[in-house]
C-alpha positions in Angstrom: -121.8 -101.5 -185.0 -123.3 -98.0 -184.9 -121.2 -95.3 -183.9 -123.4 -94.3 -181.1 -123.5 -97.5 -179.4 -119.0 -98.1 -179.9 -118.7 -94.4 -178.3 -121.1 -95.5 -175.6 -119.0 -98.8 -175.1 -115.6 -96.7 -175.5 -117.1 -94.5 -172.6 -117.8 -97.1 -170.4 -114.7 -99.1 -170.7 -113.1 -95.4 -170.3 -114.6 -94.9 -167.1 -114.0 -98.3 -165.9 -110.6 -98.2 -166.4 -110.4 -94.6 -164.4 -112.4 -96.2 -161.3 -110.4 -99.2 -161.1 -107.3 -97.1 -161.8 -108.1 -94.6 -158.9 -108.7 -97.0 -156.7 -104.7 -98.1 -157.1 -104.2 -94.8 -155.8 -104.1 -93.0 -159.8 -104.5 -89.2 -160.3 -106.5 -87.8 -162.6 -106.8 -84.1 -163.7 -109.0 -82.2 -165.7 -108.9 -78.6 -167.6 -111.7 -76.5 -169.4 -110.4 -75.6 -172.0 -112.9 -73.0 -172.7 -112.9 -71.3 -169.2 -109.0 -70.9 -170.1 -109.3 -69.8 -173.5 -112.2 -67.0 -172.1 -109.5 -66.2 -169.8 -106.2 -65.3 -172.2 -106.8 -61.8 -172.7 -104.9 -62.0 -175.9 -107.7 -64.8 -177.0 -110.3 -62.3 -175.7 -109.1 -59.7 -177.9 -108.8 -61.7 -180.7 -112.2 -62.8 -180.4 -113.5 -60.0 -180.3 -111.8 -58.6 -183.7 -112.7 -61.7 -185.2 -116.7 -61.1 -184.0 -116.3 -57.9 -185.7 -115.3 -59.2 -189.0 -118.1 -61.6 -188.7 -121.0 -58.6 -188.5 -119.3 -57.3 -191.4 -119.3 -60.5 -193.5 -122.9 -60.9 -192.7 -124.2 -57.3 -193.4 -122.2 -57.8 -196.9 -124.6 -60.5 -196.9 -127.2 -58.9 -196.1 -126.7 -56.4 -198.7 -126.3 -59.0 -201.8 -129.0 -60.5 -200.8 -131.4 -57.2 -200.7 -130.1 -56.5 -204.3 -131.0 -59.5 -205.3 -134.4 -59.2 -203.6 -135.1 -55.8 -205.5 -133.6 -57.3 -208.8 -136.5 -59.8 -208.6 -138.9 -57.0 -207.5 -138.3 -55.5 -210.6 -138.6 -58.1 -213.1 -142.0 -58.9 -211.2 -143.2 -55.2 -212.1 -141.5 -54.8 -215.2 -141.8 -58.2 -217.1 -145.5 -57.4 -219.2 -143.1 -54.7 -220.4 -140.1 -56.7 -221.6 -139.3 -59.2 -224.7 -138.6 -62.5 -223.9 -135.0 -62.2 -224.1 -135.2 -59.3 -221.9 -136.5 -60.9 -219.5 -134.0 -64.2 -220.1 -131.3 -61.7 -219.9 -132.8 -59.9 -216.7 -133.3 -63.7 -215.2 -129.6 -64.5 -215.9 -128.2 -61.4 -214.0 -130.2 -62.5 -210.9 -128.6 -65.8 -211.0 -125.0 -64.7 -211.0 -125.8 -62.1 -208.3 -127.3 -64.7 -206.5 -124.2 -67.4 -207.3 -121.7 -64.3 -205.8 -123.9 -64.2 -203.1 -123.6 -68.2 -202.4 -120.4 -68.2 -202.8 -119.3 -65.3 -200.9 -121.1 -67.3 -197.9 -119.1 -70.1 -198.5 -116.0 -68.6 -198.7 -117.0 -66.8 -195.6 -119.2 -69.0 -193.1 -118.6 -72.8 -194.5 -116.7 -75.5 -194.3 -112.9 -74.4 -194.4 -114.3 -71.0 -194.7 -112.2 -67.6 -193.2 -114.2 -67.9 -189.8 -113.2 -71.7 -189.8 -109.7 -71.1 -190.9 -109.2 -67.8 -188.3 -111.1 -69.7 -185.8 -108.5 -72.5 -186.0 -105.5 -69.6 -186.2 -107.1 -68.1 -183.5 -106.9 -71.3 -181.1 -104.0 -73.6 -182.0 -101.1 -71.1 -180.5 -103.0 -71.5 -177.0 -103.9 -74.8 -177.4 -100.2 -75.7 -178.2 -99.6 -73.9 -174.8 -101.9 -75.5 -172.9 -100.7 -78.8 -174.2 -97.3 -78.4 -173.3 -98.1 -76.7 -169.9 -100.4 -80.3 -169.1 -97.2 -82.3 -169.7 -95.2 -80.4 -167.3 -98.1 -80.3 -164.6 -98.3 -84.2 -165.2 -94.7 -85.4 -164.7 -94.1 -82.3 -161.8 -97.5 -83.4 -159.8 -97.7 -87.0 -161.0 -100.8 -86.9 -162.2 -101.5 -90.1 -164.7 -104.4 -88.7 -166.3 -105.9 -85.1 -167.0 -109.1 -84.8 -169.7 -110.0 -81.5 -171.3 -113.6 -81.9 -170.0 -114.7 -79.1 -172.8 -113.7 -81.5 -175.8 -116.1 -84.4 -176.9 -114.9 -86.8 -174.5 -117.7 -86.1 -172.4 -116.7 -86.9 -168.3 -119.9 -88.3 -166.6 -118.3 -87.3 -163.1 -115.2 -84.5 -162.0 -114.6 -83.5 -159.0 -113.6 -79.8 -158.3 -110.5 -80.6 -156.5 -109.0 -82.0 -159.7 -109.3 -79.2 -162.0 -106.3 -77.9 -162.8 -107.2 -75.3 -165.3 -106.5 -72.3 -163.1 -102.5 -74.2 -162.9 -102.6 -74.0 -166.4 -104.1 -70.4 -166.7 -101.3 -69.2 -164.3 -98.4 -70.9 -166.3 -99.8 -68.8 -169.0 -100.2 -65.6 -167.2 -96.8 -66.2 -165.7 -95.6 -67.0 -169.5 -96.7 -63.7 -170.8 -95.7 -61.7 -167.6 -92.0 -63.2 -168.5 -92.2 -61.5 -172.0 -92.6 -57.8 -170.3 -90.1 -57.9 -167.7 -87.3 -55.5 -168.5 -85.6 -55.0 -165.3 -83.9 -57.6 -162.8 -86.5 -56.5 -160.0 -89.2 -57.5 -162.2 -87.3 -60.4 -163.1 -87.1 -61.3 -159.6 -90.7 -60.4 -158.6 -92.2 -62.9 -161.2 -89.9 -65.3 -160.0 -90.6 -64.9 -156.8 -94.6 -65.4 -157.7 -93.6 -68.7 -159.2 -91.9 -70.1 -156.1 -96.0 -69.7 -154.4 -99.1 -72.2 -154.3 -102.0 -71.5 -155.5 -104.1 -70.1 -153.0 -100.7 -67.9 -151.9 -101.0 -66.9 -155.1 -104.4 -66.4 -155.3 -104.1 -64.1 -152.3 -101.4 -62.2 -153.4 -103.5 -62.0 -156.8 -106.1 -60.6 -154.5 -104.4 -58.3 -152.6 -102.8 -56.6 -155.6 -106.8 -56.1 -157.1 -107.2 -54.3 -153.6 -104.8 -51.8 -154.6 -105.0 -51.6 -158.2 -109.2 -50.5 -157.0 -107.4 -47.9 -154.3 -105.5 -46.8 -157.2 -108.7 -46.2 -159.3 -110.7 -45.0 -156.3 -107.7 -42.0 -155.7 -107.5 -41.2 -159.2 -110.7 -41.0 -159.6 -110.6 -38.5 -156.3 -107.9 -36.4 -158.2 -109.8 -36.3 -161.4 -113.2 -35.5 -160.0 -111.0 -32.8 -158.4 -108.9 -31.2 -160.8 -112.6 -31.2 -163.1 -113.9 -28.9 -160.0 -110.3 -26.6 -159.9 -110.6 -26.6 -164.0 -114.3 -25.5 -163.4 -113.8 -22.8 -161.2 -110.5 -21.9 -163.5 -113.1 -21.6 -166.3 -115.5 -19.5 -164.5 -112.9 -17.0 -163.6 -111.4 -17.1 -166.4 -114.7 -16.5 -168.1 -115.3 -13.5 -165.5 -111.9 -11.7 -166.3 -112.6 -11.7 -170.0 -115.8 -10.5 -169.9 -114.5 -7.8 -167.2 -111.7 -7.4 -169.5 -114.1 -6.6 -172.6 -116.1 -4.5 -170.2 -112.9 -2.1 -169.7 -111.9 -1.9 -173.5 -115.4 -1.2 -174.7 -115.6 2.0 -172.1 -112.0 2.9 -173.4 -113.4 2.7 -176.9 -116.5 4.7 -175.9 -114.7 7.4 -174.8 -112.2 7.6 -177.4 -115.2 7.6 -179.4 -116.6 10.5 -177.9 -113.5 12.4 -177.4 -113.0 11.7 -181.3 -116.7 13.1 -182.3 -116.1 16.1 -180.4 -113.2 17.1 -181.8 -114.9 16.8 -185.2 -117.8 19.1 -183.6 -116.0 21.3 -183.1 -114.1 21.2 -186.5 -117.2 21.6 -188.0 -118.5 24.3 -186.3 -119.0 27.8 -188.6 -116.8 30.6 -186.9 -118.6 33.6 -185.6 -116.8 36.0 -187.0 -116.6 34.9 -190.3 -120.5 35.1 -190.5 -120.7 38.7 -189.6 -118.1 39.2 -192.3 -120.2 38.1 -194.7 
């Protein structure tokens, strides 16, 4: 039997088995596993690091494979000017830059490759998480069946009511949140978030946006302004020392002059002297 045709028959029997179940009264959940992962900010950040490593694997790519590229180039230009075992030993050279090149791909971009293995890294600590935080959910909510409906199980129908991925990404938010408390109040407050519903939550969630934006919106108010005093500072601060500069060039002018007078006058032959002589 193909494979096609027994994951086809698997499905069917799968889906059988949920309608008939859920019409005994069965619960069934489902999570998105990506939505949740896109959610983790540590995932996010880690992503994006990752991504970054990638555009520099690839331009080191790039750049083997333009020295290859040019080593060719040359041998095209030079070879009516080389022996034959020049030209062997020119053709040899390309084929171990090009083998590094190969294999630096491989060890980069294929199969159990470093973005395969730090993909994998990447993943399995939240996964592990989510995993555990879907038992819990299941035995607390008696649900009998929840699907990842991201993995290759493919669900041909879910309803939005049963997604509990936003449960799960709250457990983990809640999970992290637990690691930063350092006081009893915050102790209390998360614990106090944990005793709410969801859409309590949610609102609470929203309210505390609402002010974390009036935050922004007066800080911004007090940066815009103390940009404005520091500008005016600048400007008068920019008036006094020229003002200033003003004042000790006239004092130097005038010490100046009082200076070349005095040596006028130093120089100047005495009258009665000259009639003496």
């Amino acid at each position: 039997m193909k494979t096609k045709q027994l994951i086809l028959i698997t499905l069917i029997a799968l889906c059988f088995t949920l309608v008939t179940n859920a019409q005994r009264g069965t619960r069934i959940g489902y999570i998105d596993m990506e939505y949740i992962l896109e959610n983790v900010p540590e995932y996010k950040e880690a992503t994006i690091q990752l991504d970054g490593k990638v555009q520099r694997w690839k331009l080191d790519i790039e750049k083997m494979n333009n020295e290859v590229q040019q080593m060719k180039l040359n041998l095209s230009n030079e070879r009516v000017l080389l022996t034959k075992e020049l030209i062997e030993e020119r053709e040899e050279e390309i084929k171990i830059k090009e083998d590094e090149m190969l294999k630096y791909q491989q060890d980069r971009f294929g199969p159990n490759g470093d973005l395969d293995i730090q993909r994998r890294q990447l993943v399995q600590p939240i996964q592990d998480q989510v995993f555990n935080i879907v038992q819990e959910i299941a035995v607390n909510k008696k649900y009998d069946f929840i699907f990842d409906k991201s993995a290759d199980i493919v669900m041909l129908f879910a309803a939005e009511r049963n997604d509990v991925s936003d449960i799960v990404l709250r457990s983990i938010n809640r999970a992290a949140k637990r690691k930063e408390v350092r006081t009893k109040r915050d102790k209390k407050e998360v614990e106090k978030r944990d005793d709410l519903s969801m859409e309590e939550d949610k609102e609470v969630t929203e309210r505390e946006k609402a002010i974390e934006e009036k935050k922004d919106d007066r800080q911004k108010l007090m940066d815009d302004r103390k940009k404005v005093r520091d500008s005016i500072r600048a400007v008068k601060k920019a008036e006094f020392d020229a003002r200033r500069q003003r004042l000790l060039d006239e004092r130097k002018r005038r010490k100046d002059s009082i200076l070349n007078a005095r040596k006028e006058k130093n120089n100047t032959p005495d009258e009665g002297n000259e009639g003496g002589l």
